[in-house]
N, C-alpha and C positions, 0 to 999 in steps of 0.2 A: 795474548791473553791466556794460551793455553799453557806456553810457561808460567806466566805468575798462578795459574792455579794449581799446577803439578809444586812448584816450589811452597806455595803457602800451605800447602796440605804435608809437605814432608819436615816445612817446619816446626809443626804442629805435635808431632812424634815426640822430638827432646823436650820442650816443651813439658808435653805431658807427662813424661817421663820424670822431669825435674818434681814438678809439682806432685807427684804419687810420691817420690823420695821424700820432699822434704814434709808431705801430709803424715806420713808413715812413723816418721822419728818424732814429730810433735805428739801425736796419740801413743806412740809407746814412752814417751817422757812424762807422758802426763801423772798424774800420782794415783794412787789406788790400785787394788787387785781385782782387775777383770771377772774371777775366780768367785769373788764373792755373793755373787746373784747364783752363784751353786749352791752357796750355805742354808740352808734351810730353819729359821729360828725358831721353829717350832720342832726340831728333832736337835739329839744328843750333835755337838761337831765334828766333822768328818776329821778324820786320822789324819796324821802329815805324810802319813804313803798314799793315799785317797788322794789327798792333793794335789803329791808328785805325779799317781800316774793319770790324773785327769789334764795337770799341766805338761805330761809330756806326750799325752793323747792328742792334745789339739795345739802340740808343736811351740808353747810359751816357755818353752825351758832352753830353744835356741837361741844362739847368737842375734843381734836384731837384724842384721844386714839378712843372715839365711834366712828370718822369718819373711824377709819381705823377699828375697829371689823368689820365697814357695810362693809367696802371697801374688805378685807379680806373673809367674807361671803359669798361676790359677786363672788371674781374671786374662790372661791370653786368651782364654778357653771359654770364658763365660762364666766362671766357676770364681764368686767374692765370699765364698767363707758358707759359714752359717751365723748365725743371731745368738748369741749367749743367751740372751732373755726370751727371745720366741720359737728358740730351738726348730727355726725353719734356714732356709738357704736366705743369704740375704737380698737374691736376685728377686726370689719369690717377695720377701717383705716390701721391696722398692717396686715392685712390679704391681701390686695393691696398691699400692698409696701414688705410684704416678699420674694413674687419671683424674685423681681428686684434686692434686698440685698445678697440672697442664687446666685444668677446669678454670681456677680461681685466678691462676697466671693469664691465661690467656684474656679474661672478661677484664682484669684491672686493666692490662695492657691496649685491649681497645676498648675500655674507656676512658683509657688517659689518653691517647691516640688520638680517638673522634673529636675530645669536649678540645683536647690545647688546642690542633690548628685556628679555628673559629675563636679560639679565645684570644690568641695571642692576634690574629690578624683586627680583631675588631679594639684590643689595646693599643696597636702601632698605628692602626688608620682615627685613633683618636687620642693620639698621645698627649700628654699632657693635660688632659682632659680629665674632669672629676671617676669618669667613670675607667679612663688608665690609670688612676690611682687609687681606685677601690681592689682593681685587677690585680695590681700590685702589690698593695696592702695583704689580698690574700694570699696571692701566691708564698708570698715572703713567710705571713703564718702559716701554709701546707709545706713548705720545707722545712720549717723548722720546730714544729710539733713532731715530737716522736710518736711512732706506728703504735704504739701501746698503749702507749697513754689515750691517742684518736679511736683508737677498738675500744678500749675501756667507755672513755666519752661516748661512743655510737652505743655502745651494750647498754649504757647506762638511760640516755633516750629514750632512744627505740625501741628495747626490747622489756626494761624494767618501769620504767613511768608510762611511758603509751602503749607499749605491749603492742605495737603492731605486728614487728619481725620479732623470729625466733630468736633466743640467745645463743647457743649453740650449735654444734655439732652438722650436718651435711642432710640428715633426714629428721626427721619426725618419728620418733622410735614407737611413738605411743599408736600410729597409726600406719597401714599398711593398704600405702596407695599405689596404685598401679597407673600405667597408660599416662597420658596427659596430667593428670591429679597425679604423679610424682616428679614430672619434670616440673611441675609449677610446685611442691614442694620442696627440691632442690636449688630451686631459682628463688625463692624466699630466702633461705639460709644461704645464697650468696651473695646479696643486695651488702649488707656491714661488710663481710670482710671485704669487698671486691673494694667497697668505697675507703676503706683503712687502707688497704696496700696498694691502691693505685692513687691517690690522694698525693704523698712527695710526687711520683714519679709525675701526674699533671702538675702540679706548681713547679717543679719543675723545669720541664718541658715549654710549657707557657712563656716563663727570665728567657730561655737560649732561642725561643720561635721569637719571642718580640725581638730581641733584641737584633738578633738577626737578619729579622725582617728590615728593621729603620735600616740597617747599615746597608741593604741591597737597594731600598727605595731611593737612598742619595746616591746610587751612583747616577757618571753621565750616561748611559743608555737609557736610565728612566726620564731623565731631566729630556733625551732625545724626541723618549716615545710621546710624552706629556707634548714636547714644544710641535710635535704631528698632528695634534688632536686627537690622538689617541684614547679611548674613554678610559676612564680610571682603573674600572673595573676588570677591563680585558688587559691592562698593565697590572694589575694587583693579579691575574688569575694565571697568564699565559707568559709572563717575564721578570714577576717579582718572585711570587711564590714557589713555583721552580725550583730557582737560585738558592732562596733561603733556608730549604728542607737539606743541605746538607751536615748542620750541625745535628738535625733530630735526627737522622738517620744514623750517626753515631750512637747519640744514647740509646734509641731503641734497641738499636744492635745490642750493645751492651747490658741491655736489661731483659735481656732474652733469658738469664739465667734464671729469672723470675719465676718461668714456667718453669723450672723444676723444685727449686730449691724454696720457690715462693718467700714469704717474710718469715722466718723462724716462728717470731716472736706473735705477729698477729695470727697463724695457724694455732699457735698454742694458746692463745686467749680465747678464739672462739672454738677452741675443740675440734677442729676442721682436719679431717682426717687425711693428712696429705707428708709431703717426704719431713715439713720440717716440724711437724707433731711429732713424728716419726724419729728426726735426728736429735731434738729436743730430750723427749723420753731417753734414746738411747744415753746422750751426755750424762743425762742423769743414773743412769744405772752402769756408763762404765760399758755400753754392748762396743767395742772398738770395731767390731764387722763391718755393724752397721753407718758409723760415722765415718768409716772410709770410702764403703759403697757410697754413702750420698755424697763427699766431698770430691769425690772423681767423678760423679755425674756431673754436678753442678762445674767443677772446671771442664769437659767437655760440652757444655752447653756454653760457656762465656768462652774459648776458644772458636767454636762456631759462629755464635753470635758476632764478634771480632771480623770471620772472615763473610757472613753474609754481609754487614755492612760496606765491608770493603766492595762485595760484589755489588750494592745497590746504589756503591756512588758511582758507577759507571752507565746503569739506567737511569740513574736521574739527569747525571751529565753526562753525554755521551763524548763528550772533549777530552773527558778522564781516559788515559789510555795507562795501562798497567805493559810495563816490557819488562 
């Protein structure tokens, strides 16, 4: 076991390695001049020696390979640039907006978590049944509505017609609550997005737990436990379910990038101040610091995520043996 973890962790190197190479060539390919969140359009434009030595100040007048050895060099160190547009380091900018991201990520994540198992197990212990084809019915539209559209749809609800929850952003700006009266303000303004971006991931979840589940309930060890008098419910809890958690325990794995990178798209609908507000804006203004910071966080979170999974098919099956 202690080989396969020294080698899954040194695989992980090239890897990432690769993935910063070829991140690096796609942003510097992209079209547009970095430069121009400098121009100011309310003053005369800067001179074209202004521009050389501002582009050779912050190293865009090299080669692209040496910008990325410097840029590579750099984050050895901890050190990912600065922010074109926020004229801050871009550790600090990511470093803001990580707990807002880990918040919204984590609460989709155990709520899609909590609601599928109970959902998926009460559709395969009544398969075929009106109410597994309502299950299903949903499931099928939560995968297949896009996040946008579903935030939109929720904004439009809940926060414009019935004005329960806030539409926006992470507080209450207008008011300045402390203690208890701000986590229950924060916990309002996370009720939409949590249910936009955890929404696919339960329907989801839900197709691979059911489906999963029938195929463990026909095997012969259940047909065994049943022909013992075994009660249903101690085969559904202590020999079915078990078994069948190791296809969720992949995708969860896998959606562990959640917590960082969270949905781009539903952060930027509801104003939610977190990495993908953050990478969002930057696309849009051309900050390339900033869109590499967050795309090397997020592949070192889906790297991870990859090997915790691996590590949690061996707690669930302990027969899993890794050499």
């Amino acid at each position: 076991m202690s080989r396969f973890l020294v080698r899954r962790l040194l695989q992980m190197i090239p890897l990432l390695l690769g993935i910063s190479i070829l991140s690096f060539l796609i942003i510097k390919s992209a079209p547009g001049d970095p430069l121009v969140v400098y121009i100011d359009p309310n003053k005369p434009p800067p001179s074209a020696e202004d521009m050389a030595n501002l582009r050779a100040k912050l190293g865009l007048d090299q080669p692209v390979m040496v910008q990325y050895v410097s840029w590579l060099g750099n984050a050895l160190q901890g050190d990912l640039g600065f922010s074109l547009t926020g004229r801050r380091a871009v550790s600090a900018e990511i470093g803001d907006r990580l707990p807002a991201t880990m918040l919204l990520g984590l609460s989709s994540l155990l709520v899609a978590l909590l609601l599928s198992i109970p959902i998926a197990i009460l559709s395969a212990v009544r398969r075929y049944t009106l109410l597994d084809y309502i299950i299903t019915t949903l499931s099928f539209i939560g995968i297949s509505m896009p996040a946008f559209f579903l935030a939109l749809l929720l904004m439009q609800i809940f926060s414009v017609q019935l004005r329960w929850l806030p539409t926006t952003g992470m507080r209450d700006v207008r008011e300045n609550y402390q203690g208890m009266a701000a986590v229950a303000d924060v916990a309002l303004h996370l009720i939409l997005p949590t249910i936009a971006l955890g929404t696919a991931s339960l329907a989801r979840w839900v197709r691979y737990q059911r489906s999963s589940l029938l195929d463990v309930l026909s095997q012969d060890y259940i047909r065994t436990a049943r022909a013992k008098g075994v009660p249903e419910g101690r085969i559904l809890r202590f020999h079915a379910l078990r078994n069948a958690l190791m296809p969720l325990v992949t995708l969860v794995g896998l959606s562990i990038p959640q917590l960082v990178s969270g949905s781009f798209i539903v952060e930027f609908v509801f104003g939610w101040p977190g990495l993908g507000l953050l990478a969002v804006n930057a696309a849009l203004k051309r900050d390339f610091p900033i869109i590499m910071g967050v795309t090397m966080l997020t592949a070192i979170f889906i790297v991870l995520g990859s090997f915790l999974a691996d590590l949690a098919y061996h707690w669930i099956d302990p027969r899993i043996r890794y050499e």
